[in-house]
C-alpha positions as CSV (number, residue, x, y, z in Angstrom):
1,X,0.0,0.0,0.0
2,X,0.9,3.5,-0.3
3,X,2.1,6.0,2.1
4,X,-1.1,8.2,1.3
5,X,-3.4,5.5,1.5
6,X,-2.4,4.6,5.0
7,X,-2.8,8.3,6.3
8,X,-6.3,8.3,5.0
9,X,-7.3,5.1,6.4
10,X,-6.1,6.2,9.6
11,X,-7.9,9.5,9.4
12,X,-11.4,7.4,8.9
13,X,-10.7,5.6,11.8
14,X,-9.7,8.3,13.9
15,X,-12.9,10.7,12.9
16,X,-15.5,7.4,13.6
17,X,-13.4,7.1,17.0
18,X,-14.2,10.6,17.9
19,X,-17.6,10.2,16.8
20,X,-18.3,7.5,18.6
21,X,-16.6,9.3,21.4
22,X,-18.8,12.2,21.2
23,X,-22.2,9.9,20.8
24,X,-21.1,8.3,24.0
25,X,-20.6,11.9,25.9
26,X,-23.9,12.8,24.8
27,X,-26.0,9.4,26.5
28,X,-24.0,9.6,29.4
29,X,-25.4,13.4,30.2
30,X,-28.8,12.8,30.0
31,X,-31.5,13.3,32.5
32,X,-33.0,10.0,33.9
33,X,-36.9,9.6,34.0
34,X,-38.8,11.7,37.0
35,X,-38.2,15.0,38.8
36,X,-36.4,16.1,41.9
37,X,-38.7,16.3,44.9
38,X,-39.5,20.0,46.1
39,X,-37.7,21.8,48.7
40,X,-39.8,23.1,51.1
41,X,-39.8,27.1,51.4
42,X,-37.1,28.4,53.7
43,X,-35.3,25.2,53.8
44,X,-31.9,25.1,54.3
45,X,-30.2,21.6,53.6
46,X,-26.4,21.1,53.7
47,X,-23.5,22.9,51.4
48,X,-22.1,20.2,49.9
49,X,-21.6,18.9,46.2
50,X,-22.3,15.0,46.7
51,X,-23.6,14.6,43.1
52,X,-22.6,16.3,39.8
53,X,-25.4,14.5,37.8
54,X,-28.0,12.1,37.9
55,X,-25.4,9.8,36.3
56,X,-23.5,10.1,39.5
57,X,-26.2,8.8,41.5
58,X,-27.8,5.5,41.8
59,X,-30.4,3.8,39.8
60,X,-33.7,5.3,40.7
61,X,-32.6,8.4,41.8
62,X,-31.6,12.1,40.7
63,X,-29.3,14.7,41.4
64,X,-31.3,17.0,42.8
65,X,-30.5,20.4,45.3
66,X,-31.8,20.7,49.0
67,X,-31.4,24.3,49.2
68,X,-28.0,24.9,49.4
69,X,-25.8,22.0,47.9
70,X,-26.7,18.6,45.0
71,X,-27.6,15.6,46.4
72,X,-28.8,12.3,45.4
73,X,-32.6,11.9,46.2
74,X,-35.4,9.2,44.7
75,X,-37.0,10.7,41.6
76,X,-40.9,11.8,41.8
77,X,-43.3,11.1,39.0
78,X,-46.3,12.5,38.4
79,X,-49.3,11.2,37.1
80,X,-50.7,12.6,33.5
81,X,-53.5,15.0,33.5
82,X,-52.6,15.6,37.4
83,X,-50.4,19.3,36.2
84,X,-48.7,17.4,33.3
85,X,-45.4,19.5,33.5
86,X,-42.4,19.5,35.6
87,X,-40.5,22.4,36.6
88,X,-38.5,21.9,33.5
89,X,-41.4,21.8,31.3
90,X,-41.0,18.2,30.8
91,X,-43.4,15.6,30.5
92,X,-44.3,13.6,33.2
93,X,-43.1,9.8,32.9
């Protein structure tokens, strides 16, 4: 084979590894199912960072704030037709 040849074979591969890459980045942010239970008004929970996502928490739970710092709580769902619409403007699950 040719010098030439092999650089642009090994630009394909590297682009589709970067996309692939990226595609995986993408998955891995998303929100899971559910919203974050309220925090009641005046509330006050502690400063601390425990999560930095909901895919840093458990299955079944959400990064979620209570009041002053993120931390891991089980997700909420609402029923349809009870509201409809999170605080995000999502559909309920």
């Amino acid at each position: 084979m040719k010098t030439g040849t092999i650089f642009v074979l090994l630009a394909f591969i590297v682009m589709g590894l970067e996309v692939a890459w990226a595609q995986g980045s993408l998955v891995k942010g998303r929100q899971r199912p559910g919203f974050c239970p309220e925090v009641p008004k005046g509330t006050m929970g502690i400063c601390v960072e425990l999560c930095s996502g909901d895919d840093s928490c458990p299955e079944g739970a959400k990064c979620c704030s209570n009041g002053c710092g993120h931390v891991c709580k089980t997700a909420v769902f609402r029923k349809v037709g009870s509201g409809g619409r999170g605080k995000a403007g999502l559909d309920s699950y």
